[in-house]
N, C-alpha and C positions, 0 to 999 in steps of 0.2 A: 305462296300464292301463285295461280298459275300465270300467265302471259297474258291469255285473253281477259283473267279476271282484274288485271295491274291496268291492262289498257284499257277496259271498258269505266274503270275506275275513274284515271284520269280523262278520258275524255268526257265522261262525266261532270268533274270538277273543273274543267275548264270552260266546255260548253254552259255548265251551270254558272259561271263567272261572266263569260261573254253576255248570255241572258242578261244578268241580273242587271251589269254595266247599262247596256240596251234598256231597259224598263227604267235604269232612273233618268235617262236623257229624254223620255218622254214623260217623266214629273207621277211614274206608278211605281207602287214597290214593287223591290227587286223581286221578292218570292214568287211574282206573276210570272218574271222572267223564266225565274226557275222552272214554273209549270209548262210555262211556252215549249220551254226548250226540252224540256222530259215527255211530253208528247210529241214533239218533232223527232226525239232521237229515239222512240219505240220502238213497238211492235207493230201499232199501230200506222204509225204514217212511215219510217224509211227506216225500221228494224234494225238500226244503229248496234241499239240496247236490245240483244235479242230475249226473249222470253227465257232461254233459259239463263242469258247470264246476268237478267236483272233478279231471277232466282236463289244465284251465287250470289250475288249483292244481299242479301237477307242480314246479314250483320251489320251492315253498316247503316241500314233501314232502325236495326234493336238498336243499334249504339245512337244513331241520331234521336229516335225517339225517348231513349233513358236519358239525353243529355237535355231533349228539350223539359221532359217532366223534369228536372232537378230545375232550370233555370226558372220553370215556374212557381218551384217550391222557394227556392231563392228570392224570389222578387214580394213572395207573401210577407208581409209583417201583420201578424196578432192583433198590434194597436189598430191599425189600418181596418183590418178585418172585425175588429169590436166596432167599430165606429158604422163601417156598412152591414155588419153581420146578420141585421132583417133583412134588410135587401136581396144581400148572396146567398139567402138561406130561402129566400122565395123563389125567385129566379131560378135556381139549380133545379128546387124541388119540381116548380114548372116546366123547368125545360125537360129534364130529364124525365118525369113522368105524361110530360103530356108526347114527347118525341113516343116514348114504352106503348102510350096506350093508341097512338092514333095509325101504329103501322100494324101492331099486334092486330089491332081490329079490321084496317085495309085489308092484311094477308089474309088474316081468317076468314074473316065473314063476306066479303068483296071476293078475294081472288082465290077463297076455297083451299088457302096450302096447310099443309098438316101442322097441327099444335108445336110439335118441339120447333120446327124454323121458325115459327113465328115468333115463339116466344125468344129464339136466339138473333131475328133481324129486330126485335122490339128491342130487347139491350143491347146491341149494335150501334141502335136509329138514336140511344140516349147519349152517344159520345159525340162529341166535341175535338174534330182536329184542332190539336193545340200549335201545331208549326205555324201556320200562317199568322194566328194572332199575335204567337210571339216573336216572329219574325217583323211583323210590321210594328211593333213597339216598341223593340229594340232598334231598327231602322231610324224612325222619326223621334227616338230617343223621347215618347208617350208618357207622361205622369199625371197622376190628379184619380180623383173618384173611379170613374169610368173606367180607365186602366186597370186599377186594383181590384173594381168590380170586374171586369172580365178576363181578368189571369184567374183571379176564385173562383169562377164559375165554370172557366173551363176547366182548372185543377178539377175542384168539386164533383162536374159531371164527368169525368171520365174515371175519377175512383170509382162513383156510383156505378157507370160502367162494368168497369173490372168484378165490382162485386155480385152486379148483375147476369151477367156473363156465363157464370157456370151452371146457375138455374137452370 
């Protein structure tokens, strides 16, 4: 790895640690800190994290996001899932089809942009960042309905996602 990409690294993971420290002495989860501090170390506000070497960073963006999908799969149980399983199967279908249908229609018919974007920011608009919810679960150490209801649904709408996606 090169130099700048070792250093941009760590100061990274330690700015994202000071953050996180910070957001919980004011009683908010840390992932806020995280965002705090990932917008302060930018491009945007003091180009810390310069554009291209948040670029270079691209793997560690795929490995955090392959780790968080697994811990979501992880935290599913079947039982769990049969018990809410109308529930998670309504909600998904709603989120994800009503996010599909209501930006497909803004872009096209509102703001006039060509069929294929629309239809690729419509399954875009159907996903579900799953970091922060599982970040704050794992945090406050989260169990009961609600919890298992929204790890599924986020699992759920972002395969929908994936599958959507390539249309």
């Amino acid at each position: 790895m090169p130099p700048d990409l070792v250093t941009g690294l760590g100061i990274l993971l330690l700015a994202g640690f000071i953050g996180g420290r910070i957001s919980r002495k004011f009683k908010i989860p840390a992932v806020t800190g995280y965002i705090i501090v990932g917008i302060l170390l930018g491009p945007s506000v003091t180009n810390i994290i310069t554009t291209h070497l948040n670029e270079s960073l691209e793997f560690v963006k795929v490995l955090g996001l392959g780790l968080i999908a697994l811990v979501i799969g992880g935290e599913l149980h079947f039982k769990g899932l049969r018990e809410l399983g109308k529930s998670v199967l309504v909600i998904t279908i709603v989120q994800v089809f009503g996010a599909f249908v209501v930006v497909f229609f803004v872009t096209r018919f509102i703001l006039g942009i060509p069929l294929p974007i629309c239809l690729l920011l419509g399954a875009m608009a159907s996903a579900t960042a799953p970091a922060s919810p599982v970040a704050v679960i794992r945090e406050y150490k989260a169990r009961g309905p609600l919890t298992n209801t929204l790890l599924a649904v986020v699992g759920l709408d972002d395969a929908a996602c994936i599958l959507l996606f390539p249309w």
